[in-house]
N, C-alpha and C positions, 0 to 999 in steps of 0.2 A: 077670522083666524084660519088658517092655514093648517090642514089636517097633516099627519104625518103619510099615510098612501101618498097624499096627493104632492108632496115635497120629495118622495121618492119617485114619482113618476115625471114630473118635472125635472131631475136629475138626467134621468134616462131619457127622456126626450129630445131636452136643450144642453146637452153637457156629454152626450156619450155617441150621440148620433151621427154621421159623417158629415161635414159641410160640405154646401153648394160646390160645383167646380167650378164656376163663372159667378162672380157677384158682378148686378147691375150697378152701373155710376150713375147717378145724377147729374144734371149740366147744372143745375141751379138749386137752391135750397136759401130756405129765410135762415136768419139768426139764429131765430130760437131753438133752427133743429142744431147747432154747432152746443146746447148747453151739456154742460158733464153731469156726472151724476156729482151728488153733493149739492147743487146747485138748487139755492131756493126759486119759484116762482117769483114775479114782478110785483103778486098783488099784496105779497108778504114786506118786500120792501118800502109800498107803500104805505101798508100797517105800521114797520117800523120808522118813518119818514117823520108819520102823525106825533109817534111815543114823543119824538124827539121835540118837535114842534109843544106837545103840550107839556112835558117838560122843562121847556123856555119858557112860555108862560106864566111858569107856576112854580116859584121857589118852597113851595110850603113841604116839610116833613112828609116822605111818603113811605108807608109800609110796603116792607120788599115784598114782592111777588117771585114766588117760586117759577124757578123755570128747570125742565129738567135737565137731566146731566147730558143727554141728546137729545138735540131737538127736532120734535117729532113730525117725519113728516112722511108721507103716505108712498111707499117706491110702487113705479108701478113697471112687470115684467112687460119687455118688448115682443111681439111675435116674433115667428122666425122669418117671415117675409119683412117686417120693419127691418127686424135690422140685418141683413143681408142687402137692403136698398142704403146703408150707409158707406159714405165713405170716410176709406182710412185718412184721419189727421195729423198731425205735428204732435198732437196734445193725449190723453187720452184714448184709447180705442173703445171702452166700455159705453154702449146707450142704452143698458137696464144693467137692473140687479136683480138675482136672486134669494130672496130668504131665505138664509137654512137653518134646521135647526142642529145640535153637535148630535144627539143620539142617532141623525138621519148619515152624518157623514162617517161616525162612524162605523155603523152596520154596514156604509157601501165599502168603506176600505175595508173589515175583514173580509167582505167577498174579494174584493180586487187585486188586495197587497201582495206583490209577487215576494216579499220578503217573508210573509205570514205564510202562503204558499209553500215556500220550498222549506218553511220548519217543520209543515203539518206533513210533508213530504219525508223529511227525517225522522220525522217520529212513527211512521206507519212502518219505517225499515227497520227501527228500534223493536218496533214492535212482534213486526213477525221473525225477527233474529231471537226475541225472547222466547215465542214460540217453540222455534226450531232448535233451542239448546236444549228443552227436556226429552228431545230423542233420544240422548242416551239411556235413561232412566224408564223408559219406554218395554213393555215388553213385546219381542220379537218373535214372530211365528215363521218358522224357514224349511223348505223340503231341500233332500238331496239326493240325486242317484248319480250311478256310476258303472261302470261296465269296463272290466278289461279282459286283456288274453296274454297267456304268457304258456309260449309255446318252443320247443327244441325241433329244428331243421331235419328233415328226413335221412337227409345226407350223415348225420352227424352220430358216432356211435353211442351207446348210452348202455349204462349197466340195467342190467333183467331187473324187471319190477320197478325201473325209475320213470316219475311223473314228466311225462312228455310234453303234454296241454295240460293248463290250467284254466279256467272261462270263469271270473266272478263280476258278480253283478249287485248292487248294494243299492239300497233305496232306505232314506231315514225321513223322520220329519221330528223336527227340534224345537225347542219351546225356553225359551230366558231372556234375561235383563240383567243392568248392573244394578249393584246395592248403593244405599245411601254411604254402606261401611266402605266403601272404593272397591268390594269385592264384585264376583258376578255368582248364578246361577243359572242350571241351564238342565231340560230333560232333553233325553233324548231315546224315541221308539225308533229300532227300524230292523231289517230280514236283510240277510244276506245269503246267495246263494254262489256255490261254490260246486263245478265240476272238474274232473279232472280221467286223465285218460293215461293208462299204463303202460309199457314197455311191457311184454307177454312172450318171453322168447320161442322160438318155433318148437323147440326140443321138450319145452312143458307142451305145447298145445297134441304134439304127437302124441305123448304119453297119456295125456286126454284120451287122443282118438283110440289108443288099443287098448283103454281100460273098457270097463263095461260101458254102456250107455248111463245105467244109471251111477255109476261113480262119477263120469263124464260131467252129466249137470252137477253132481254135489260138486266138483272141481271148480267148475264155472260159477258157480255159485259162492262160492267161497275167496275168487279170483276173479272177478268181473276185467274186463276191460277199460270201462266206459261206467264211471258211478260219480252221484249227486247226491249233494247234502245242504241241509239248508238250517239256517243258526235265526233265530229270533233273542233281540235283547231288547232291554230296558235301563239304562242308565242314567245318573243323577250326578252332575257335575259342582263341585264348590270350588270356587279359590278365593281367598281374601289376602292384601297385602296385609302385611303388622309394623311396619314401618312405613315408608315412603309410601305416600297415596291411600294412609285410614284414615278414614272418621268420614265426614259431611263438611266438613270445612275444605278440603281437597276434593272429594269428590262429586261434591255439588257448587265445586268451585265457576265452572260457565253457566250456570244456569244463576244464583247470585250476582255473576256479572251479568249479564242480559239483562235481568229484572231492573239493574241499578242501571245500565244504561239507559232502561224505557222510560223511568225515571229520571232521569237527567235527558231525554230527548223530552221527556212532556214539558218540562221548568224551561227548556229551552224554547220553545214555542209559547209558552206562556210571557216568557221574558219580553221574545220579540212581539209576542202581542202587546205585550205592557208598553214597551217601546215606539209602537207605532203609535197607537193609545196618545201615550204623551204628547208624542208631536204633532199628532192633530189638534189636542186637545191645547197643546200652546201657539200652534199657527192659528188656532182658533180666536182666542181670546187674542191676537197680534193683529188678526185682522179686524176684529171688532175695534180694537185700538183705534186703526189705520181706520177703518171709519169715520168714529167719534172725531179724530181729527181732523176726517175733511169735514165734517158739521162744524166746527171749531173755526176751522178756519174760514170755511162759508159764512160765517157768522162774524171774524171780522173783517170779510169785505163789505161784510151789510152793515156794520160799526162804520166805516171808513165812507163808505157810499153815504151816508145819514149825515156824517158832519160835512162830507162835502154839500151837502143839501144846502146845510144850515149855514156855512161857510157862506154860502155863492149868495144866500138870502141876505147874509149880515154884509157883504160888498157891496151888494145895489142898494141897502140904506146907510153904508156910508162909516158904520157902525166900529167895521175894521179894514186895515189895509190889505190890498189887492194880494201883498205875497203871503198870506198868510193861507191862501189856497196850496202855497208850494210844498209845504208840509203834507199836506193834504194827499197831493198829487205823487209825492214822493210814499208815503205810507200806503195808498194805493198798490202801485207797485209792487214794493216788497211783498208785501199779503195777497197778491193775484199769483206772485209767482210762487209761495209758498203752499198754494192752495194746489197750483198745477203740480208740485213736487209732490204732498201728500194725495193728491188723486193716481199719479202713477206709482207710488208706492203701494196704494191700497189696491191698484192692479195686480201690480206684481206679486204682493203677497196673495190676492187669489189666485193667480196662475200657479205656486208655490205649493200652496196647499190641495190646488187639483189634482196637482201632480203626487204630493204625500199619498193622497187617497186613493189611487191608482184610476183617476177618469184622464179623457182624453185632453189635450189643450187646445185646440184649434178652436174652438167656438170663445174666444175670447171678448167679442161684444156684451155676452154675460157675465157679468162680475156676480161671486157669491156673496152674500151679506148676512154676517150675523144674526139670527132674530131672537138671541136669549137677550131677555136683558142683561145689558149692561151697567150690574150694579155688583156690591159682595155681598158673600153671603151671612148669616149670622151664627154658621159653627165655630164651638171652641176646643182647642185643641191641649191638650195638656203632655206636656214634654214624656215625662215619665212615662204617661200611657203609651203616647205611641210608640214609645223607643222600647219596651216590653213587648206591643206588638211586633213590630218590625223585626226585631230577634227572635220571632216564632216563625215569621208568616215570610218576611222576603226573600223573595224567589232566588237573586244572587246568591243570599248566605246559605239557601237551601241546596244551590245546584252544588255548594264549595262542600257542604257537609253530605252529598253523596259522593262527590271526586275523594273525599276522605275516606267514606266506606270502600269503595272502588281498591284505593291504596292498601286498605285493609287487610281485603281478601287476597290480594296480589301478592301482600308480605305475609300471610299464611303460608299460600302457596310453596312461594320461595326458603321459607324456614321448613318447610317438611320438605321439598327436594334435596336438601343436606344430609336427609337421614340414610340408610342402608337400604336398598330393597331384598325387603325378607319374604316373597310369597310363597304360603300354603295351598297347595292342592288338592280333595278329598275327590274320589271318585269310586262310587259303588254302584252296582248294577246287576239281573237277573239274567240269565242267560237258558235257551230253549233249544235242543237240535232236534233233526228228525230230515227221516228219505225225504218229507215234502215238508209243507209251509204249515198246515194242518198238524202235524207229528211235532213242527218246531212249537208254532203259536201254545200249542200243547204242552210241552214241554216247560216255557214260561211261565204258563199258569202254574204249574206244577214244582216251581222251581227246579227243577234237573240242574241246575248249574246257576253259578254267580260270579262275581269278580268284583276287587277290593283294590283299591290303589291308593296311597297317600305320597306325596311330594313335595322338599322343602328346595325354596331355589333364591339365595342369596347373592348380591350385588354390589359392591360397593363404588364408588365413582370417587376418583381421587385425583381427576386434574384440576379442580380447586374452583369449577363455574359456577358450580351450586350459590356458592359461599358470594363470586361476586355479581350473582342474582340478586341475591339473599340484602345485599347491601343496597345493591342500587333500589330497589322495592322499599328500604327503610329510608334511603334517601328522600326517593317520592311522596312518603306518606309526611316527612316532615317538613317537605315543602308545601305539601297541600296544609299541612295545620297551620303553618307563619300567613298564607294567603288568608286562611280564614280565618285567622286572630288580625290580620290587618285589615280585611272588609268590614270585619263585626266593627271596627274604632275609626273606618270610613263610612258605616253605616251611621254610628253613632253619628258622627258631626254633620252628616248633612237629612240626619233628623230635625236634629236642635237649630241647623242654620235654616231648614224649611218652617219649622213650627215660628221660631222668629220672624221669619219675613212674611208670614201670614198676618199674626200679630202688629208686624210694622206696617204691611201693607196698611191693614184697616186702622193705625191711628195717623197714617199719611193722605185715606181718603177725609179724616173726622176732619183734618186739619185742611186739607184741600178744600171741602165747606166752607167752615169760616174765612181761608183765603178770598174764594170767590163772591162771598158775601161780601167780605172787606172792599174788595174792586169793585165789585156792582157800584155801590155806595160812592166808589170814588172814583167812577167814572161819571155817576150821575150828577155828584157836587162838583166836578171838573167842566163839566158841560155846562152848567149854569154859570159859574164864573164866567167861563168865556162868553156866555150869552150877553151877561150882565158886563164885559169890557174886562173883566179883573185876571183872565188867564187868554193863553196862545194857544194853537193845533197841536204845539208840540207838547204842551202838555198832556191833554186832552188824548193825544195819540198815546204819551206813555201812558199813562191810566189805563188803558184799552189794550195796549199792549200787556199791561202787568194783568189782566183780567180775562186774556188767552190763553197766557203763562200756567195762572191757575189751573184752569180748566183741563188745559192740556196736563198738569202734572195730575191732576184729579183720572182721569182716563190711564194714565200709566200705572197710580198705585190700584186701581181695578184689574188692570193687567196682570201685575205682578201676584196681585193677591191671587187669581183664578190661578195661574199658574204652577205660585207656592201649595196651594193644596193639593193641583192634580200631581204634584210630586212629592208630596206628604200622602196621598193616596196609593201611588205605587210603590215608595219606601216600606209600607206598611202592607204591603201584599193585598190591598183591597181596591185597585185600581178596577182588574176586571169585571168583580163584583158589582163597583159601582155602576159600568156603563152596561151591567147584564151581557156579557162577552164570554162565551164559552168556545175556546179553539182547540179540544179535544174531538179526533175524529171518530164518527159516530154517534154523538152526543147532538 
């Protein structure tokens, strides 16, 4: 048995590696190396040569002998020095196979799948966009200074005592955020400093000089030239809207969108993994198909090879006429070429699925080969259960009932942008002065001063866009409900038509059974007639032919069956779970 490591390293080896840039040709090669795969050994033909022969022999009742539904025979993987020494043919390119098993090609395509790839890509942008919308709601820590001069030209006349230079200089550091209510709040500490220099006319500063000296300074003291003063405050800032833009429905309107987009980026990566999912999981079982029926069909050129045997024995005794090989010769034919059709189909569908899984194609001498069995399975599936699941759990209906909430918010929005904009303002605050910073700070503590502000500031919007927001937003939300009331009743039917064709698969393989039972039997009573004179090849050949028939339909409702439940698995939102696939990133 083949370990799962070792089926993934064998992937990576023979299937992902770069090939040769010169392959060697051969001048010569035997026979045997031109055989395809499907193709039984010679010793096998020999075995069934004998059946045939003792068979003839022996008309007596014989209890059927189970034979499996593929017949089993041992593949064995080519090196990569074999088969790089082959050459390209007419026929087939494949001279081994691969086992794999589905959990192994799975887990390679969610590494590889460039579809899977660029969802988990959208969803990590979904994600940090959700991030980045609770900035607003953030609280902000901000300084500020400032510094100006506003000063009058020397040239320029000015009345006695008027402010010539002004110099202020302003340094604050601020602290707030918005409200869930659409409102904000906001402190704010900071000092400002304020100089200023006077107009002093000559005819004062004389009368200065001829008063005393000490009335002189009390003058100057009283009339500076040149003085600073310095303001420390503390203020607390509110505004809230009362109409347009209250509550949390508006204003935690982008952050509920973000959230429900990262949300609808995860379903969507999820979808596309379920998606890939599936179609591995049904080129999987198509090519286990394509398989079984080149076994099938190998199987009836070993039918057709065997009565040519018995043919060619019963003309050299005489037994029957010579043309009766022509039947023979002709059903040959048909069944070689049918054999080489389903070999390069079974190609093809592996190049198909290498390609699904995101590996490379060029090493096509290896064909992959199913090694789950190929049989069904034995769960039962009850309509109602799963269709209760599926209206919980699928991803589809899920991603439609966040586009509804999406619409939701959006026609909030749009219904409170029709209102008036009413904002309130509140603004109170401490105020501190003094000659210095010291005297001001002081002053603060001490309240010396304060300031009071309230503000009402009203808006109305009357060119009428609100309104055809307003509409279009109700539009959208009742298009999203028709889509999701038509997916839940597309959900529905193609529950009820999977749970069905599970069901019919497995009473088409019960029925495939006794089919093939039925032909066994009457290809073997067919065989003896002829032995014994009483039937032709042509008959013989339908019998054999109706007993391929079987088989082959036996292999398809195995198909169909795997099929129907990996999409009664993903209907029901348990796809993932089943093959254990998580493609959330970080996980």
């Amino acid at each position: 048995m083949m370990t799962r490591p070792f089926i993934i390293a064998a992937l990576g080896s023979l299937l992902v590696t770069t090939p040769a840039t010169a392959e060697r040709r051969r001048t010569s090669r035997d026979d045997d190396s031109r055989r395809s795969i499907g193709k039984t050994e010679r010793t096998r033909d020999d075995r069934r040569s004998r059946e045939v022969d003792e068979d003839a022999d022996d008309d007596r009742p014989r209890k059927k002998k189970e034979e499996p539904a593929r017949p089993a025979r041992q593949e064995r993987v080519a090196s990569a020095a074999e088969i790089e020494e082959e050459e390209d043919s007419d026929g087939p390119e494949a001279r081994a196979v691969l086992p794999v098993k589905l959990d192994d090609l799975i887990e390679v395509a969610v590494r590889l799948s460039p579809e899977l790839a660029r969802s988990k890509a959208d969803r990590s942008v979904a994600k940090g966009s959700a991030g980045a919308a609770r900035k607003e709601q953030s609280w902000i820590l901000g300084a500020e200074a400032s510094y100006g001069i506003n000063a009058i030209g020397r040239t320029v006349d000015v009345e006695p005592f008027q402010t010539v230079r002004e110099d202020q200089a302003k340094a604050a550091l601020t602290l707030g955020r918005r409200l869930p209510t659409g409102g904000s709040v906001g402190v704010e500490v900071g000092m400002t400093r304020v100089g200023k220099e006077i107009a002093i006319p000559q005819e004062y500063r004389d009368v200065v000089l001829n008063a005393g000296q000490q009335g002189a300074q009390q003058q100057q003291q009283d009339q500076p030239e040149y003085y600073t003063t310095h303001q420390a405050g503390a203020k607390l800032t509110l505004t809230q809207p009362l109409a347009r833009g209250f509550g949390p429905d508006v204003a935690l309107a982008a952050e509920k969108r973000a959230d429900l987009q990262l949300s609808e980026a995860t379903l969507r990566t999820q979808l596309a993994a379920e998606e890939m999912i599936f179609n591995v999981v049904a080129g999987y079982w198509e090519l286990a198909y394509l398989g079984y029926s080149v076994d099938v069909r190998n199987e009836a050129v070993v039918l057709a090879e065997a009565q040519e045997k018995v043919t060619r024995e019963q003309i050299r005794a005489g037994s029957v006429a010579p043309t009766e090989i022509n039947a023979i010769n002709f059903e040959l034919a048909t069944r070689r070429e049918s054999l080489l059709t389903a070999q390069l189909e079974f190609e093809k569908k592996s190049l198909e699925l290498r390609r699904k899984i995101g590996l490379e194609l060029s090493r096509r001498r290896v064909a992959l080969r199913p090694a789950e069995a190929f049989e069904i399975g034995a769960d039962e599936w009850d309509v109602e259960e799963v269709l209760q699941r599926s209206r919980r759990a699928n991803r589809r209906l899920l991603a439609l009932g966040i586009q509804r909430k999406l619409a939701e918010v959006d026609l909030k929005v749009a219904k409170n942008g029709m209102l008036p904009q009413v904002d309130l303002s509140l603004t109170g605050g401490l105020i501190g002065n003094g000659a210095s910073q010291d005297q001001a700070f002081s002053g603060l503590g001490s309240a010396n001063g304060f300031e009071v502000m309230a503000g009402l500031r009203v808006e109305f919007e009357i060119s009428g866009a609100a309104r055809g927001a307003r509409d279009a937003a109700a539009a959208k939300k009742a298009k999203v409900e028709v889509d999701r009331a038509d997916q839940a009743r597309i959900l529905d039917a193609e529950v009820v038509g999977a749970v069905k064709a599970v069901t019919a698969a497995r009473a088409r393989v019960g029925l495939a059974d006794k089919a093939i039972f039925v032909a066994e039997e009457a290809v073997k009573a067919e065989r003896s007639n002829f032995i014994t004179g009483r039937s032709d090849n042509f008959a013989v050949m339908q019998r054999q032919t109706q007993l391929i028939e079987a088989r082959l339909r036996r292999g398809r409702a195995v198909t169909d069956y795997h099929t129907a439940v990996a999409q009664l698995q993903q209907l029901s939102g348990v796809l993932l779970e089943q093959h254990r696939v998580d493609v959330r990133p970080g996980r």
